[in-house]
C-alpha positions as CSV (number, residue, x, y, z in Angstrom):
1,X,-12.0,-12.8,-0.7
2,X,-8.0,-12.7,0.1
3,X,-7.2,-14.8,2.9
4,X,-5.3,-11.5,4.3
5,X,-5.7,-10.1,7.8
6,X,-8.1,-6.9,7.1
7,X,-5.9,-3.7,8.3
8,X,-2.3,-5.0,8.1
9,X,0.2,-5.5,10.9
10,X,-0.4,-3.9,13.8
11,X,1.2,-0.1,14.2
12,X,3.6,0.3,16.5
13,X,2.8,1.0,20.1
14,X,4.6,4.9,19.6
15,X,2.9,5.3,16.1
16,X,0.1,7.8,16.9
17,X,-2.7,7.6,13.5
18,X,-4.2,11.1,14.4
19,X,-0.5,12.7,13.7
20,X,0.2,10.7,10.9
21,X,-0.8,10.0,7.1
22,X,-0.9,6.5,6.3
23,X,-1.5,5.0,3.5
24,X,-1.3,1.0,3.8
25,X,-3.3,-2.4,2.1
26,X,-2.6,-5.7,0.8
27,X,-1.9,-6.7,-3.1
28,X,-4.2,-9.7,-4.1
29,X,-4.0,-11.9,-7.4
30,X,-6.7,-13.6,-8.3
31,X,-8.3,-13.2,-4.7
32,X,-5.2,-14.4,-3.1
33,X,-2.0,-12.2,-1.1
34,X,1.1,-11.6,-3.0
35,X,4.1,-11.7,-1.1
36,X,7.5,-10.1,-2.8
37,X,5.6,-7.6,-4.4
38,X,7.3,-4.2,-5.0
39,X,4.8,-0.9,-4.2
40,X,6.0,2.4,-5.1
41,X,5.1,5.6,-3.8
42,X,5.1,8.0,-6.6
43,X,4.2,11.5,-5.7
44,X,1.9,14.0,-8.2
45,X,4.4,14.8,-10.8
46,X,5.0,10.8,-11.1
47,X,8.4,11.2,-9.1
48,X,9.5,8.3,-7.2
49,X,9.1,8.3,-3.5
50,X,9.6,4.9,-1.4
51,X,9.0,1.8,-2.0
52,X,8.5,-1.4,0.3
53,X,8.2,-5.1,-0.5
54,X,5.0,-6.6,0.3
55,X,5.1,-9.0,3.1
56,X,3.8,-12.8,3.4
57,X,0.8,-11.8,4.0
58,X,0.5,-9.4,0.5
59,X,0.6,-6.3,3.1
60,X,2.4,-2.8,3.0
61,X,2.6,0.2,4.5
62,X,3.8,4.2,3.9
63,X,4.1,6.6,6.2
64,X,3.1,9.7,3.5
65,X,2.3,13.4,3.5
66,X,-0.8,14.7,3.0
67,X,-2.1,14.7,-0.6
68,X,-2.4,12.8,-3.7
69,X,0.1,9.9,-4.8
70,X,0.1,6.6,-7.4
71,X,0.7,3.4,-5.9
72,X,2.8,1.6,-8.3
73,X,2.6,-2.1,-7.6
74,X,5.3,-5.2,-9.8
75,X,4.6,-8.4,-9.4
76,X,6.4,-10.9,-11.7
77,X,4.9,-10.5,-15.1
78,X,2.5,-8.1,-14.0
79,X,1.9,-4.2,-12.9
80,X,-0.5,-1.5,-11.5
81,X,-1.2,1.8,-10.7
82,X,-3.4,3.2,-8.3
83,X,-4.6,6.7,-7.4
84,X,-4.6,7.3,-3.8
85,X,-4.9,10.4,-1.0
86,X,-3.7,10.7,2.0
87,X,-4.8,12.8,5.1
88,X,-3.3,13.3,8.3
89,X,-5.3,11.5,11.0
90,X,-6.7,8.9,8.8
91,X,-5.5,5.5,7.0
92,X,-6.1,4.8,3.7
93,X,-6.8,1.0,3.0
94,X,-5.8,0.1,-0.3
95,X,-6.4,-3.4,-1.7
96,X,-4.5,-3.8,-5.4
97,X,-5.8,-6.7,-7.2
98,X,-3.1,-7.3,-10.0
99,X,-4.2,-8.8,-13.3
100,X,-4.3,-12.5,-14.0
């Protein structure tokens, strides 16, 4: 088990989840958080959305549209992709465990 605080950061106070699509997690290696991770938000066609480092804690967020997108994660030495949908009014947890 990651040693990662389940859910991520708090949202801000004028962040309301019901309006919003939000798809957010932590990246593990070998059970523990990766911080300085890149994730990428890619949408359907593969294009290139956003991207975010990971903070201390191995945690990101994206505020997306509704629908399918790949989570691209790069870690030093290491990558991953990962299906994902979002839907407005819920948040998609995501955990990426990178390869050894």
């Amino acid at each position: 088990m990651c040693g990662a605080t389940a859910g991520g950061p708090a949202l801000a106070a004028n962040v309301d989840p019901g309006r919003e699509a939000i798809i957010q997690g932590v990246v593990t290696k070998g059970g523990s958080p990766v911080a300085g991770a890149y994730v990428r938000l890619l949408d359907r066609s593969g294009e290139f959305t956003a991207e975010v480092p990971t903070s201390a804690t191995g945690h990101f967020r994206f505020f997306a549209g509704p629908g399918e997108w790949t989570l691209r994660t790069l870690a030093p030495g290491t990558k991953a992709d990962q299906a994902v949908t979002a839907t407005i009014g819920s948040i998609a947890e995501v955990e990426v465990a990178l390869p050894a």
